[in-house]
C-alpha positions in Angstrom: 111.4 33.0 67.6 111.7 36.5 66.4 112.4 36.3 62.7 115.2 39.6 62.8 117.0 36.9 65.3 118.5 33.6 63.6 118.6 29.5 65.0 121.5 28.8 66.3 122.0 25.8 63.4 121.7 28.8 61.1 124.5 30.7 63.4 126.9 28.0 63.7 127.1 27.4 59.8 127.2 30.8 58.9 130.4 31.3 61.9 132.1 27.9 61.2 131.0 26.4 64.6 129.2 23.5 64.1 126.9 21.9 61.6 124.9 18.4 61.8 124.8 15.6 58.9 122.4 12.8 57.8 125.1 10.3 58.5 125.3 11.1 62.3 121.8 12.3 63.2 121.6 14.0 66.4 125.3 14.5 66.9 127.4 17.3 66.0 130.5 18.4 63.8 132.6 20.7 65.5 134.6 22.8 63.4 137.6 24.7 64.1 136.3 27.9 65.6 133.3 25.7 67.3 136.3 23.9 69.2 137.9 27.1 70.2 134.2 27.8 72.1 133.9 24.1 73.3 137.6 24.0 74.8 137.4 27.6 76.5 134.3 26.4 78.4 135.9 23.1 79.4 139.0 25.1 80.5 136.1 27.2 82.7 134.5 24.2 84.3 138.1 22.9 85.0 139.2 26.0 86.9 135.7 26.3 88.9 136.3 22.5 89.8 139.6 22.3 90.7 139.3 25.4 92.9 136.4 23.6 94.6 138.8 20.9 95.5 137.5 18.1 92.9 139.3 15.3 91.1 139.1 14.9 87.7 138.2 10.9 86.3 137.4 9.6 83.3 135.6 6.4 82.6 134.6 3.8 79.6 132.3 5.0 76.9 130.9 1.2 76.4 130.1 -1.2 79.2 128.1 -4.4 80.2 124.5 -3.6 80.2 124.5 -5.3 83.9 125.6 -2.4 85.2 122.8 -0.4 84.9 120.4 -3.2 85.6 122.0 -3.1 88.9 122.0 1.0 89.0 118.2 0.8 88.4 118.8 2.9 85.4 117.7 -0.4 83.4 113.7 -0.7 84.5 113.6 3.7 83.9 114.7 3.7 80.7 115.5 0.2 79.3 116.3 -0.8 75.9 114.2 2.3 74.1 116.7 5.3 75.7 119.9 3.1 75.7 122.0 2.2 72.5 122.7 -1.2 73.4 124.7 -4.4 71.5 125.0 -7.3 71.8 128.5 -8.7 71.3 129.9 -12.3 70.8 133.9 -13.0 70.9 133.9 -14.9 67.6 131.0 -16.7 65.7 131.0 -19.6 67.6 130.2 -17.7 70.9 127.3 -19.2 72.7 126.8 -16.8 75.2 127.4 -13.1 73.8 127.6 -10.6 76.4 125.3 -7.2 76.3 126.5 -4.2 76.0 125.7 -0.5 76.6 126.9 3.2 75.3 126.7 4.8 78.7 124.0 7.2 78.6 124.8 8.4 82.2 128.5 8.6 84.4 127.2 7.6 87.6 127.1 4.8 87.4 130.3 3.8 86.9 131.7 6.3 89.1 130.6 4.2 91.9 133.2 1.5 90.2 136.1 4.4 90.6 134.8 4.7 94.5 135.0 0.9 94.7 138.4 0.6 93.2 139.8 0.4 97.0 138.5 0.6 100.7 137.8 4.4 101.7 137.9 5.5 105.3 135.7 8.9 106.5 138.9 11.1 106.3 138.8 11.0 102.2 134.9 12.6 102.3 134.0 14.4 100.8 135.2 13.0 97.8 134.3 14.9 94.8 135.2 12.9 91.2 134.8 15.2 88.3 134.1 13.6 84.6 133.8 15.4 81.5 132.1 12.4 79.5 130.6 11.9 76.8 127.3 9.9 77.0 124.7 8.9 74.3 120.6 8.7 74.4 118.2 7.5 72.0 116.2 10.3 71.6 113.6 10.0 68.7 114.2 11.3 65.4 111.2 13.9 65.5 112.9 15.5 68.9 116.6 15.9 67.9 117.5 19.6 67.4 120.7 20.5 66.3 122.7 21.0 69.6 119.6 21.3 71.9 118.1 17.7 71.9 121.3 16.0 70.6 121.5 11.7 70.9 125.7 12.4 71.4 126.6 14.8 74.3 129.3 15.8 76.9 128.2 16.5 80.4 130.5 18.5 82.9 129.8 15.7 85.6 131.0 15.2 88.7 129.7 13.1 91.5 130.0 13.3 95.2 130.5 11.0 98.4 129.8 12.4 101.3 128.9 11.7 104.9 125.4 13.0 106.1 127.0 15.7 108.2 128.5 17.3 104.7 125.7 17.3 103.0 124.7 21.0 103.1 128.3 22.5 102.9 128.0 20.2 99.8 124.8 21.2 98.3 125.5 25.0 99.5 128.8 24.8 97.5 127.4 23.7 94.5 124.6 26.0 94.7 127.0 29.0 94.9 129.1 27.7 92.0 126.0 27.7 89.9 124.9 31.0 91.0 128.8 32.7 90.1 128.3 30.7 86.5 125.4 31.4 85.7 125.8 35.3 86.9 128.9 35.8 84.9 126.9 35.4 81.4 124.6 37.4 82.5 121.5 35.1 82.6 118.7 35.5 84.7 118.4 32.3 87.1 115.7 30.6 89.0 115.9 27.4 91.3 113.0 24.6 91.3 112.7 21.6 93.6 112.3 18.5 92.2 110.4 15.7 94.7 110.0 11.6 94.3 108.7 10.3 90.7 105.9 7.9 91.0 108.5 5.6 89.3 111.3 5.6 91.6 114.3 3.4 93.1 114.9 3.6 96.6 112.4 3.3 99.9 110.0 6.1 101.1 112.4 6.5 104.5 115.5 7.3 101.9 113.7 10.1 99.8 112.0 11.5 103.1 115.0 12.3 104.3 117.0 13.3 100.8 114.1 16.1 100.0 114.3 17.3 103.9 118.2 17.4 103.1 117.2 19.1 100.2 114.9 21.7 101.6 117.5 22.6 104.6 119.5 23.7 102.2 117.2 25.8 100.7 116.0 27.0 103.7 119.1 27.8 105.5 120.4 29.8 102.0 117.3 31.7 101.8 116.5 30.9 98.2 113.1 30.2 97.4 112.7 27.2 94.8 109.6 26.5 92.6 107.6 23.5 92.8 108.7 20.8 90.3 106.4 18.0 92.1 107.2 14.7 91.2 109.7 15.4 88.7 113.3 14.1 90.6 115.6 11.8 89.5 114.3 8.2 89.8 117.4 7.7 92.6 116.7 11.3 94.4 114.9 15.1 95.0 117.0 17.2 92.7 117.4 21.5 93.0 117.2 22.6 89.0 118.4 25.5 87.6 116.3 27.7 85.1 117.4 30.5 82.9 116.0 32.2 80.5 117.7 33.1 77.2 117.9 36.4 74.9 114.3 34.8 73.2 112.4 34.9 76.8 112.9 30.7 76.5 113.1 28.8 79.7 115.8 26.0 80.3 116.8 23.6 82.9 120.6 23.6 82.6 122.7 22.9 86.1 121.5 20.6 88.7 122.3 19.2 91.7 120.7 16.0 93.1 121.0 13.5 96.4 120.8 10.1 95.8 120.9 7.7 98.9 119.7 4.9 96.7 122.6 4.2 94.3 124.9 3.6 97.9 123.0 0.7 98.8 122.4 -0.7 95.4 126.3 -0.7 95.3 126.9 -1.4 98.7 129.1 1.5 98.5 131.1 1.7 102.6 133.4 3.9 104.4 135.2 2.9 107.5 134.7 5.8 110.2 136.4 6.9 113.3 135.3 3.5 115.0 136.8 1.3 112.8 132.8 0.5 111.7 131.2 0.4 108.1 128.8 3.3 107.6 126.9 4.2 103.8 128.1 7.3 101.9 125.5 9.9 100.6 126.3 10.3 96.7 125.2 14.1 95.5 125.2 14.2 91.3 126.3 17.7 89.8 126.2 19.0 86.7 126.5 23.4 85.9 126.2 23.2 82.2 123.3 20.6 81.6 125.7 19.6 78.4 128.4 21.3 76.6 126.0 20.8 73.2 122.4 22.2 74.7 124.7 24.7 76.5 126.3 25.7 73.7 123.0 26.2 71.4 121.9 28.1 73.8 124.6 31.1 74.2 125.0 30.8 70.3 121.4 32.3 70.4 121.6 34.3 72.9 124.2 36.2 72.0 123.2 35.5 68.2 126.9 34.8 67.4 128.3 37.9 69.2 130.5 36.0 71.9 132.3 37.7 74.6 135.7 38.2 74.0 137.2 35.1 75.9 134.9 32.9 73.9 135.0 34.1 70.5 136.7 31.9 67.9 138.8 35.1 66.6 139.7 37.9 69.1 140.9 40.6 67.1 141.2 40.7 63.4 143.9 42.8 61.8 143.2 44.5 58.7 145.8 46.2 56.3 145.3 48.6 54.3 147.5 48.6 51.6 149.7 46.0 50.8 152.9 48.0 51.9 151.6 47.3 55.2 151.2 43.7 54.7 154.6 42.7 56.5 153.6 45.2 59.6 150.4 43.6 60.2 151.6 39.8 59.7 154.4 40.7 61.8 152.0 42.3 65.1 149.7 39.1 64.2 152.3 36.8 65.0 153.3 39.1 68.1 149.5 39.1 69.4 149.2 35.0 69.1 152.7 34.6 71.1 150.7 36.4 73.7 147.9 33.9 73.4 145.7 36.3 72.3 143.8 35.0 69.1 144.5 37.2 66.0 144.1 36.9 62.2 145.3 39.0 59.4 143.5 40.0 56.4 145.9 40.0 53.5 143.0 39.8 50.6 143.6 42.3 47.7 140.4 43.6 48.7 139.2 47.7 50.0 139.2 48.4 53.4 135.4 48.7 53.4 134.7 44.8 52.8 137.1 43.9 55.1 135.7 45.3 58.0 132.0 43.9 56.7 133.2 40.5 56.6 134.9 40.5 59.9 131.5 42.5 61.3 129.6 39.4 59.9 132.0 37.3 61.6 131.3 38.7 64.5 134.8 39.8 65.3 134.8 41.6 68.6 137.8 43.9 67.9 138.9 45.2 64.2 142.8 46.4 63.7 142.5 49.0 61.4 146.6 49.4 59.8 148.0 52.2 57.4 151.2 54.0 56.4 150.4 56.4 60.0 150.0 52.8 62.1 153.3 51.7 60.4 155.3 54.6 61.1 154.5 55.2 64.8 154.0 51.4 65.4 150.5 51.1 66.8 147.2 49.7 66.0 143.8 51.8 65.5 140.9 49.6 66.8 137.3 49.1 66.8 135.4 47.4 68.4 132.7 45.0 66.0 129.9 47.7 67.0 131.4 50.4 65.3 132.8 52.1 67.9 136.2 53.7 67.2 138.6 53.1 70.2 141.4 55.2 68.7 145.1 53.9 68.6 147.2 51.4 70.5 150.4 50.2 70.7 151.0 46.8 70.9 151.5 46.6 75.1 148.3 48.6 75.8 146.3 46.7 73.3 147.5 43.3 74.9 146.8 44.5 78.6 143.1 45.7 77.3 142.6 42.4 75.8 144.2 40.4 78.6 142.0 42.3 81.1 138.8 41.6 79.0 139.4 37.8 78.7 140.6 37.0 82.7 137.3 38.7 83.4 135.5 36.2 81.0 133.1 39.7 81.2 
């Protein structure tokens, strides 16, 4: 890492974000101002999804360890990946039951699928989760919020019939390509073919990666070669971006599973009144709130755009004649959901507009006697740059424009 740019641990104690402890090892403390940045991109992925006609769901943190026996997930990663317990109903229990912090949704989405029959006029059915799952990662790979044992995936999970299965994949494609666009990352797909270790017969994942590479075909986009690194159910389509620090990672991803169906028997009754097998496609667009997170914090080194910073615009009096002006606009700028603060230290004008620099403050108020008497605001913006005066309306539709955007 450059040494002139700072770790995003470093960052998110400095800014109030975040910050990990001995007593929880690999999972985070979100602060205040860390929330603010955690709930604006969960209202995100809730827009994109709900515009892309999915569901939202929401399923148990802890279940029976049997489960993933039958998912498969059991023989891939076992006891060493899962936090798993063993619990007995009281002290005389013979037979205690096993038990398992989920470290994966899909599983039990297939349960939500189940809950009733489903007939071929409800596909595609797209059920949405934000869940939080838990891995045993070792000690010696945890990494503040990039290799975290607690994390929240934007997860969603697909059942379709085989006919939908490149509107599907196309779709999901596109969302990632608007996402991932928008923050201004540079993006590049990889394929992902069948692990040596792998669920599911060589007729299924001959036809998931020829599913796959339609897909890629038919949208033109050419995908490197991840040989023999898909999912242990299905050939997945990865996407790469590279951060501020020239650092590669594998955030969103979209994978076809045709396994996980007939290890659940999972049925649909079509036009014929017959049983046919859904196709199940996993999403995800962030990778994981926590990695995803870490990974902006970096790359913009603190500096978030304006609909994700913590604080929007700080307000800075001058004097303290001014004091009841500025508390006053303050209160006016947070009715209009904008998020303001006021700076009422007994302190110069100088260190006020340091500290809020160093807290990375995209817009500075600057208030006098002049600003008092003609009712307006003069701003900066965190760079320096003067933007002159405002009054309140115009500074409100500036800021409003800015955040919609999400520029």
């Amino acid at each position: 890492m450059d040494k002139k740019l700072k770790d995003h641990k470093q960052i998110g104690q400095e800014l109030e974000l975040f910050f990990t402890h001995d007593y929880a090892p690999g999972a985070p403390f979100w602060l205040p101002k860390g929330m603010v940045i955690f709930k604006e991109l969960e209202r995100y992925i809730r827009e994109l999804t709900e515009k892309a006609g999915y569901v939202e769901t929401s399923t148990p943190i802890m279940v029976k360890s049997k489960l993933f026996k039958e998912s498969g997930h059991w023989v891939k990663f076992g006891e060493h990946n899962m936090y798993n317990l063993t619990l007995a109903d009281d002290e005389n229990d013979q037979h205690p039951e096993s038990y398992t912090l989920k470290p994966m949704n899909c599983p039990e989405s297939t349960i939500l699928y189940r809950f009733r029959p489903r007939t071929y006029k409800e596909l595609p059915l797209r059920l949405a989760e934000l869940g939080r799952l838990h891995r045993r990662e070792k000690s010696g790979e945890v990494n503040g919020l990039l290799r975290v044992r607690q994390l929240t995936m934007d997860d969603a999970h697909l059942y379709v019939r085989e006919n939908q299965i490149f509107d599907e994949v196309s779709a999901i494609l596109d969302m990632m390509i608007a996402f991932y666009k928008n923050f201004g990352f540079e993006y590049e797909f990889r394929f992902a073919t069948r692990p040596d270790q792998r669920a599911g017969t060589d007729k299924m994942w001959d036809k998931a990666e020829k599913d796959m590479e339609d897909v890629l075909k038919k949208k033109g986009i050419k995908a490197g070669d991840k040989k023999g690194d898909g999912a242990f159910y299905g050939p997945k389509i990865d996407l790469h971006i590279k951060d501020a620090l020239d650092r590669e990672w594998q955030l969103a991803t979209v994978q076809l599973d045709f396994h996980m169906p007939e290890a659940f028997d999972l049925k649909y009754v079509n036009e014929k009144g017959k049983f046919e097998r859904p196709v199940m496609i996993h999403r995800a667009i962030f990778g994981s709130f926590e990695r995803f997170i870490g990974i902006l914090t970096e790359h913009f080194q603190g500096a978030f755009p304006l609909w994700l910073s913590p604080i929007q615009i700080i307000l800075l009096p001058i004097t303290e004649t001014v004091n009841s002006y500025a508390e006053k606009l303050n209160q006016d700028l947070l009715e209009l959901n904008i998020r303001s603060e006021v700076d009422i230290r007994n302190e110069k004008l100088g260190a006020k507009i340091r500290d809020a620099t160093l807290q990375k403050v995209p817009y500075l108020g600057i208030i006098g006697e002049r600003e008092m008497e003609d009712e307006s605001i003069s701003v900066r913006f965190r760079s320096g740059k003067d933007l002159g005066k405002f009054k309140l309306p115009d500074l409100t539709k500036k800021l409003r424009q800015e955040i919609d955007k999400k520029a």
